[in-house]
C-alpha positions as CSV (number, residue, x, y, z in Angstrom):
1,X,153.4,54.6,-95.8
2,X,150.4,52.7,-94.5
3,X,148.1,55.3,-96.4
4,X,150.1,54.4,-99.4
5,X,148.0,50.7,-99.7
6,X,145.0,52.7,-99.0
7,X,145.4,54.9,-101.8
8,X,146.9,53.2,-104.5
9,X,143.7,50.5,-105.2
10,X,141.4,53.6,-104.9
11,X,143.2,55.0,-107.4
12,X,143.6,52.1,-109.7
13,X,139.8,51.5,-109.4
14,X,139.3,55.1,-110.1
15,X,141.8,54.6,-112.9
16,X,140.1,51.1,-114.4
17,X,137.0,53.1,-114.9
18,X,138.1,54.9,-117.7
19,X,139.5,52.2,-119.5
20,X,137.7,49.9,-121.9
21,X,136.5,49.3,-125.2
22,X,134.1,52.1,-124.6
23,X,136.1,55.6,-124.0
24,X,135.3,57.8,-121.1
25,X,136.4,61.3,-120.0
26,X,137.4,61.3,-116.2
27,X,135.0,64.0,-115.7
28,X,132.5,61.9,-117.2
29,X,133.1,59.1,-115.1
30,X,133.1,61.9,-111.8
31,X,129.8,63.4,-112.6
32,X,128.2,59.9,-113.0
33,X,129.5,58.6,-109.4
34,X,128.7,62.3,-108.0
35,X,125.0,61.8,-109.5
36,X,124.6,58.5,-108.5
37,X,125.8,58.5,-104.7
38,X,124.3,61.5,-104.3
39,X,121.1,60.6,-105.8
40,X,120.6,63.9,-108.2
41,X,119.6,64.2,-111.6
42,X,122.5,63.5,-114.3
43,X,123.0,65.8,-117.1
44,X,125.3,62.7,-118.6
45,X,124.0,60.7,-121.4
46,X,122.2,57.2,-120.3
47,X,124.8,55.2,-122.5
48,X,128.0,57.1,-119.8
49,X,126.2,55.9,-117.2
50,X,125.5,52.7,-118.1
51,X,129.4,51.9,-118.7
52,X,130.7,53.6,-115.7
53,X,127.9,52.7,-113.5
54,X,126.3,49.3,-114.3
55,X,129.4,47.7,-116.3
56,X,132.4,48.9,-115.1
57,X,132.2,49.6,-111.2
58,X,130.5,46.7,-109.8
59,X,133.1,44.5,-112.1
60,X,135.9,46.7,-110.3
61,X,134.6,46.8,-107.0
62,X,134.3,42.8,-107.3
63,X,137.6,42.2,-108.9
64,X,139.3,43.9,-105.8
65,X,137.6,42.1,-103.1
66,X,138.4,39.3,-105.3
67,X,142.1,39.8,-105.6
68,X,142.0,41.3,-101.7
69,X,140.3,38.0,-100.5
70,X,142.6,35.6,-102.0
71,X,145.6,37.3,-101.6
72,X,144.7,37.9,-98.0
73,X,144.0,34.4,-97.3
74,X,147.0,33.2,-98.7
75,X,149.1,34.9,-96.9
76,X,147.8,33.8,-93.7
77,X,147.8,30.2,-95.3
78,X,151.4,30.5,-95.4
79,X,152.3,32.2,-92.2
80,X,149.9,29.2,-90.8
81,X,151.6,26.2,-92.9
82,X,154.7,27.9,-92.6
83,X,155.7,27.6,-95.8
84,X,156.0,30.1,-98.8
85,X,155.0,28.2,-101.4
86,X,150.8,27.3,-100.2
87,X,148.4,29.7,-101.6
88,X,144.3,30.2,-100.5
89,X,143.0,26.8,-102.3
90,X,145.5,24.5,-99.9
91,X,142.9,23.0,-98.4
92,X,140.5,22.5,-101.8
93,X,138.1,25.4,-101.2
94,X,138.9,26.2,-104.9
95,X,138.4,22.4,-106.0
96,X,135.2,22.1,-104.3
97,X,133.8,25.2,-105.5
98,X,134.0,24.3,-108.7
99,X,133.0,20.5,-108.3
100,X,129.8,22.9,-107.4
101,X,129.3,25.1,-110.1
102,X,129.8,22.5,-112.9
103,X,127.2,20.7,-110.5
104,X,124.6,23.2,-110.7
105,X,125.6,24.1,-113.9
106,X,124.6,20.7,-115.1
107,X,121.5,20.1,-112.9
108,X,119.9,23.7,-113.0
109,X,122.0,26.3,-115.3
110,X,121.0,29.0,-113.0
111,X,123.2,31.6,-112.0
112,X,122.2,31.8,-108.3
113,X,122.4,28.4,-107.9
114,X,125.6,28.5,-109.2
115,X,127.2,30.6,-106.7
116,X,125.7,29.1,-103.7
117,X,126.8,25.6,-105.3
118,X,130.2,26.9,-105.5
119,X,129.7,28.3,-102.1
120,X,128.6,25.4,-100.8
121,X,130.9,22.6,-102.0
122,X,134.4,25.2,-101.5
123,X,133.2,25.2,-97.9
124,X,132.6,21.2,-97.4
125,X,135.6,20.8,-99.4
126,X,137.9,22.5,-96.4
127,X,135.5,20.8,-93.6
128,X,137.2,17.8,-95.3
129,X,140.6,18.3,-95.4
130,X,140.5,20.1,-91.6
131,X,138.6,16.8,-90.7
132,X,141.6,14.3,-92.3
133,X,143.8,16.3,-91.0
134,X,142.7,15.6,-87.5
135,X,142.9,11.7,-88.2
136,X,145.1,11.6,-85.0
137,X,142.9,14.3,-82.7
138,X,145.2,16.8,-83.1
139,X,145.9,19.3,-86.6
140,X,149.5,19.0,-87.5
141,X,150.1,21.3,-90.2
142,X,151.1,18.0,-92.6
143,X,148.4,16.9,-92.3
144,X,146.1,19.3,-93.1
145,X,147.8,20.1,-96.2
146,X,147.9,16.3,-96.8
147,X,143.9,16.1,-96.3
148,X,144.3,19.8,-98.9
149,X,145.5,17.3,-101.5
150,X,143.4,14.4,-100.9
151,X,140.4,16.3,-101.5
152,X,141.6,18.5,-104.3
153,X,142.2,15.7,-106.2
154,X,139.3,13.8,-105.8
155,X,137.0,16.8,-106.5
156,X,139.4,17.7,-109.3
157,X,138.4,14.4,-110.6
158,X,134.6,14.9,-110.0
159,X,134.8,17.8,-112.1
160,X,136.6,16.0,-115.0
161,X,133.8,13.6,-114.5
162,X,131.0,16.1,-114.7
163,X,132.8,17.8,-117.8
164,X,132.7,14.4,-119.5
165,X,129.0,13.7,-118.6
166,X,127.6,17.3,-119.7
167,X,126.5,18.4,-122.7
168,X,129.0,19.6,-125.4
169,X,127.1,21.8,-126.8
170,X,125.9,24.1,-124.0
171,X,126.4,22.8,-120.5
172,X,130.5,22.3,-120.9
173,X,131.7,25.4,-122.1
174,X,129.5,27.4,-119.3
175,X,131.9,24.4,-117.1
176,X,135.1,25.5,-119.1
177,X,134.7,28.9,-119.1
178,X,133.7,29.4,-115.4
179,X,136.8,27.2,-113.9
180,X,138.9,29.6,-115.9
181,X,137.9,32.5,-113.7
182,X,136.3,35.8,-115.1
183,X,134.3,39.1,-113.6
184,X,132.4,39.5,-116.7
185,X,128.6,39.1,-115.3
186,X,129.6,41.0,-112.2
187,X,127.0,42.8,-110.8
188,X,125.7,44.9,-107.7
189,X,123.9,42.3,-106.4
190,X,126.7,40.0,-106.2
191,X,129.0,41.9,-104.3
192,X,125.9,42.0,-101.7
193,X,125.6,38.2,-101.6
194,X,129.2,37.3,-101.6
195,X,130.5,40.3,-100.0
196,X,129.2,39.0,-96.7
197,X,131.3,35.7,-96.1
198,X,134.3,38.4,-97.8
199,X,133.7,40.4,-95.1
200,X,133.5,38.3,-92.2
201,X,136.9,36.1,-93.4
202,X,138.6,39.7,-94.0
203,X,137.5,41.3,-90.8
204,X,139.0,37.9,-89.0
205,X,141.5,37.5,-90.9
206,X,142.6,41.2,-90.0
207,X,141.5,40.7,-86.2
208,X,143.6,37.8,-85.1
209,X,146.4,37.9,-87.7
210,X,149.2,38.9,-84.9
211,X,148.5,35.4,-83.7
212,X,150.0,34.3,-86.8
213,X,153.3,35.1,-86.2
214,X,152.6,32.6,-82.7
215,X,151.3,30.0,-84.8
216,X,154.3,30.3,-87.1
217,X,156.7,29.6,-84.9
218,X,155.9,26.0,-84.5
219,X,153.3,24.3,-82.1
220,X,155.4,23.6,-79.2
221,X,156.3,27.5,-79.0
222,X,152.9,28.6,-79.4
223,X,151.6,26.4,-76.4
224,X,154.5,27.3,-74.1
225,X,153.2,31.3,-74.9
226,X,149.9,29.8,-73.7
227,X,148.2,29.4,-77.1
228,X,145.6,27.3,-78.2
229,X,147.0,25.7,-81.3
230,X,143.9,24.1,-82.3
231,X,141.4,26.6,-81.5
232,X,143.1,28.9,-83.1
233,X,144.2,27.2,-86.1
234,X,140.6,26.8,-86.7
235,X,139.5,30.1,-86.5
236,X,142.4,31.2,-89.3
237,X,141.0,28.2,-91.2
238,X,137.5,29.1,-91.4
239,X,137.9,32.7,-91.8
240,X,140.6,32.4,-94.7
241,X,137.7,30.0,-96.2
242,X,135.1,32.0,-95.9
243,X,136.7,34.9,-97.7
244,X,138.2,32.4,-100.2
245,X,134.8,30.7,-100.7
246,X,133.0,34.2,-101.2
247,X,135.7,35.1,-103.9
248,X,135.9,31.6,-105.8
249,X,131.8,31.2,-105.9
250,X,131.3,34.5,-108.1
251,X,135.0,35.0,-109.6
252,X,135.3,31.0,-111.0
253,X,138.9,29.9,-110.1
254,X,141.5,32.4,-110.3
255,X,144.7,30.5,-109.5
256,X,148.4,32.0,-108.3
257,X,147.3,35.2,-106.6
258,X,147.3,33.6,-102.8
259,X,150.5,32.5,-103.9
260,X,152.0,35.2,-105.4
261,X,150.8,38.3,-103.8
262,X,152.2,38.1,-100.5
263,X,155.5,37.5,-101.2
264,X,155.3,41.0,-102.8
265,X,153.8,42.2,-99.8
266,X,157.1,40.6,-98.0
267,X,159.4,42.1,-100.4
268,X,158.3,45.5,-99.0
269,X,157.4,45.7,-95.5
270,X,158.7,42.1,-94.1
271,X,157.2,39.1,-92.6
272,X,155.0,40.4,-89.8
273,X,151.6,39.6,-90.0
274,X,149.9,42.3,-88.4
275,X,151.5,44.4,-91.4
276,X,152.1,41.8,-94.2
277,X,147.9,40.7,-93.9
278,X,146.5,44.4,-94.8
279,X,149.1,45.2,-97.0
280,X,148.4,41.4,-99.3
281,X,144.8,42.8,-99.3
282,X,145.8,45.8,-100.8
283,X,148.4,44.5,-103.3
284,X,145.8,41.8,-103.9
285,X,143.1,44.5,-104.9
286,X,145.3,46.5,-107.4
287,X,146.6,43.4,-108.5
288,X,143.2,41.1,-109.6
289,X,142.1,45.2,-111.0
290,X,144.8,45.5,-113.2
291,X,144.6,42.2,-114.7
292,X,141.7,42.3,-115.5
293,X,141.7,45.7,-117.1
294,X,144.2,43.6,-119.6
295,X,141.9,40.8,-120.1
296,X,139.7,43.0,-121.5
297,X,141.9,45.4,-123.6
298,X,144.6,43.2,-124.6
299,X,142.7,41.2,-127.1
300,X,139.0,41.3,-129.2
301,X,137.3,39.0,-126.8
302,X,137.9,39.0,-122.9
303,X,140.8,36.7,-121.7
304,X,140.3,34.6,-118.6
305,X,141.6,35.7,-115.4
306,X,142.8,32.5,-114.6
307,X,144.7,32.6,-118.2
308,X,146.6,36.0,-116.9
309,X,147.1,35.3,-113.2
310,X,148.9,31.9,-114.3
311,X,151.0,33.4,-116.6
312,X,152.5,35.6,-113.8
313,X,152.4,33.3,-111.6
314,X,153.9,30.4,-113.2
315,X,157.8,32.1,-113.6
316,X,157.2,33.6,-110.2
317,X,156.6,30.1,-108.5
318,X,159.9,28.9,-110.2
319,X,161.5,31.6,-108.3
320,X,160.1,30.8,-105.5
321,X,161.4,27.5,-106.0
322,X,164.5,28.2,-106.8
323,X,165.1,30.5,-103.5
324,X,163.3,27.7,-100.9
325,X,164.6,24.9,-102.4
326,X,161.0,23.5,-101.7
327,X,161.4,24.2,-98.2
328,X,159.7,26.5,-95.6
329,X,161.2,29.1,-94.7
């Protein structure tokens, strides 16, 4: 079954590669990626290979660690928090990074220094809440998530004040358009700069997620099972930000699919970590892939990601609601 989450986002990337406003032949699209990784001469017409190549695949490579990332984090968010309805921008990475973009898209209207603003702020933003949250020298869950709050809205405020400040006819709809979330100017070269802090929160994430479960039990338990609480709160912390951050800072903010995502991933192989946190980065993957093969097929001009993942997410969270009574769990 395992192999199952391995091959199904293969598969939907493989699929999303033929799809678009530009039609290509699945032996088209085979010969191209044959050439390519292979480094041979391609019989297939420069125009094919520019789609499949330079277009499409680094926008679907990025759009699954995108979806894999936030879906990943979220789900240890919530096995952290204990509490089903947090998702990967509880502690105001998502906030912060785009208090950072608008920043730099203001100041310098480059794309680089775009993404390592983003970077940048999400990051400080989550040094923030971890350090309200240990007002009392110790992290109780409440109050992380209340420090999550406090700094999401003050950077959500920042933003609204950069916004009003910038100007209308340029600087605020690159602002607008990049808080709604999109893969449009993905490239190679961004999955190399932000694939590193992916990695490293994914590959932590993945390595210490069985001490999730500890954690979720409560404090008290976790100590008595000889468990630093702290320590290792920490670590979950800064990895889920990291791969958060990496996401956020080239994807814009792409709400509901930390939240969202691993419930699914509950739904079909149960609450354990050490198999609910590969499995969310798999559903996560095919998830952020297919919605974005709608935002660009469903209408003339590309639909925001954001736009899409909210209205799945939105009835879903009601459910949510609905079954938790706005508890835990």
């Amino acid at each position: 079954m395992y192999l199952l989450f391995v091959l199904i986002p293969l598969l939907i990337m493989l699929a999303s590669l033929l799809v678009g406003r530009y039609p290509v032949s699945i032996a088209t699209v085979i010969e191209v990626l044959w050439c390519r990784m292979t480094l041979q001469p391609c019989q297939v017409a420069d125009i094919y290979q520019a789609v499949v190549w330079d277009i499409r695949l680094p926008r679907i490579i990025l759009g699954a660690m995108v979806g894999g990332c936030l879906a990943i984090s979220g789900a240890a968010f919530q096995g952290l928090f204990r509490n089903p309805l947090v998702s990967s921008s509880i502690l105001g990475v998502s906030s912060g990074a785009g208090f950072g973009a608008a920043l730099a898209i203001i100041l310098f209207n480059q794309v680089a220094a775009t993404y390592t603003f983003a970077f940048g702020f999400g990051i400080l933003a989550v040094v923030l809440s971890y350090l309200i949250g240990r007002v009392y020298n110790a992290t109780p869950t409440i109050m992380l998530v209340l420090g999550g709050v406090i700094v999401s809205s003050v950077f959500s405020a920042l933003i609204s004040l950069l916004k009003y400040l910038a100007d209308p006819m340029d600087q605020l709809p690159a602002i607008v358009f990049w808080l709604m979330g999109s893969l449009a100017s993905a490239r190679f070269s961004n999955i190399l700069v932000a694939g590193i802090p992916m990695l490293i929160g994914t590959a932590g994430l993945i390595a210490v997620r069985w001490r999730i479960n500890v954690l979720s039990m409560g404090d008290r338990e976790a100590h008595t099972l000889g468990i630093n609480t702290s320590l290792n709160k920490g670590i979950l912390i800064a990895c889920a930000t990291l791969a958060t951050a990496g996401a956020v800072c080239v994807s814009g903010i792409i709400g509901w699919v930390g939240l969202v995502i691993p419930h699914i991933g509950r739904m079909l192989v149960g609450n354990d970590n050490r198999v609910l946190i590969p499995v969310s980065f798999a559903l996560g993957a095919s998830f952020l892939v297919i919605v974005d093969d709608l935002g660009r097929l469903l209408t003339g001009a590309e639909i925001p990601l954001g736009i899409l993942t909210a209205l799945v997410g939105g009835p879903f969270f009601v459910y949510l609601l609905k079954k938790t009574k706005g508890g835990g769990w």
